[in-house]
C-alpha positions in Angstrom: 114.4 19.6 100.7 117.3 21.1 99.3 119.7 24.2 100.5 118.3 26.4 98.3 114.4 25.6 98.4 114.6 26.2 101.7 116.5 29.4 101.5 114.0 30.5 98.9 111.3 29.4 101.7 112.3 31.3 104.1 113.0 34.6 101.9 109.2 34.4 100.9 108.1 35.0 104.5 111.1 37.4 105.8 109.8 41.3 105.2 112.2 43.6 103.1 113.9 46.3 105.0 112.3 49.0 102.9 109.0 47.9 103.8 109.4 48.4 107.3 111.3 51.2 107.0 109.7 55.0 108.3 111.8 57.3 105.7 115.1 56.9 106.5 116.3 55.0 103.2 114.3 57.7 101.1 116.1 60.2 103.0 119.6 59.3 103.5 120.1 56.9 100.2 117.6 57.1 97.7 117.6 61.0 97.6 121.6 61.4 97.4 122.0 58.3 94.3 119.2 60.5 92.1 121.0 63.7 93.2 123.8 62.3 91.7 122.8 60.5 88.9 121.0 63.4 87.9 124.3 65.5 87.9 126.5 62.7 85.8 123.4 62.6 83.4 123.2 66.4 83.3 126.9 65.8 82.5 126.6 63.6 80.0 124.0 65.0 77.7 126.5 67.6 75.8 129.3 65.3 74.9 130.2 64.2 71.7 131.2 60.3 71.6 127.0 59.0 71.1 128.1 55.8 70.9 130.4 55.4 74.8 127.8 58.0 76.3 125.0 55.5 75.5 126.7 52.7 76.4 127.6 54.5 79.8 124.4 56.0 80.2 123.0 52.5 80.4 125.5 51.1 82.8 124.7 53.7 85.1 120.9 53.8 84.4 119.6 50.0 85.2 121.5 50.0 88.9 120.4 53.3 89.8 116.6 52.2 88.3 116.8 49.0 90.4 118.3 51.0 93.4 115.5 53.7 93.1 112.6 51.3 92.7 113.7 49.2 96.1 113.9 52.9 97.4 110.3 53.8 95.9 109.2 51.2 98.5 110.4 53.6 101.3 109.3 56.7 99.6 105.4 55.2 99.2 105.0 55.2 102.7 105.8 58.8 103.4 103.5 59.5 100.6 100.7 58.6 103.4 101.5 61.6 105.5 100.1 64.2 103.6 101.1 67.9 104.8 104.3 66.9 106.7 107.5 67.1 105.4 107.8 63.7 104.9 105.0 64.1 102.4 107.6 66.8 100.6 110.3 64.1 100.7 108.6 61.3 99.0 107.1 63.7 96.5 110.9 65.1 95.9 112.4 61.4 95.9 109.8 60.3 92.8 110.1 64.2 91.1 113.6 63.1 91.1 113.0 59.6 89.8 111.0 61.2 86.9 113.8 63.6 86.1 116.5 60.9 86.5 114.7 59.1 83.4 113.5 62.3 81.6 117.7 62.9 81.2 118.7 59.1 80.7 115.8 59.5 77.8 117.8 62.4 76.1 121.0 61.4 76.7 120.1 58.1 74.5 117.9 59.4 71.7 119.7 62.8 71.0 121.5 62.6 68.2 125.4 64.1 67.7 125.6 67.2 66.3 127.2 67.2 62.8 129.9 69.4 61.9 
């Protein structure tokens, strides 16, 4: 068996940190990157040059998607806890998530203003 298969073996049965995780990544990571992504797309949305914004826009939106969606493991299981603040924070992390795509959305399809 080759390097890699086994590699690829042994990645199947090895649990992924956000699985096991108890909030912390929501919390200290996840909530932060959508904080901020929501500010540079907030930022982006009124500028002029469509075609670099888009092109930007996308750049910044798949890692912060991929990011979020690894974090989204994290959030789901303080989801469980309903009535706590850790309920709060999961439903904050994905209200985020939504709003993070809702202003990647306009920032692609709105069209420059004309002159």
């Amino acid at each position: 068996m080759s390097l890699f298969k086994r590699v690829g073996v042994v990645a199947l049965f090895v649990p992924f940190p956000a699985f096991a995780s108890d909030g912390l990544l929501t919390l200290v990571v996840g909530i932060p990157v959508l904080v901020v992504a929501t500010i540079v797309f907030a930022a982006l949305l009124p500028m002029r040059s469509r075609k670099f914004i888009k092109t930007l826009a996308a750049l910044l939106f798949i890692p912060t998607l991929a990011f979020s969606l690894y974090a989204a493991l994290d959030a789901m299981t303080m989801l469980r806890d309903f009535g706590t603040e850790n309920f709060s924070i999961g439903l904050a992390f994905f209200a985020l998530l939504v709003l993070v795509c809702v202003l990647f959305f306009l920032v692609v399809r709105t069209q420059p203003k004309s002159r």
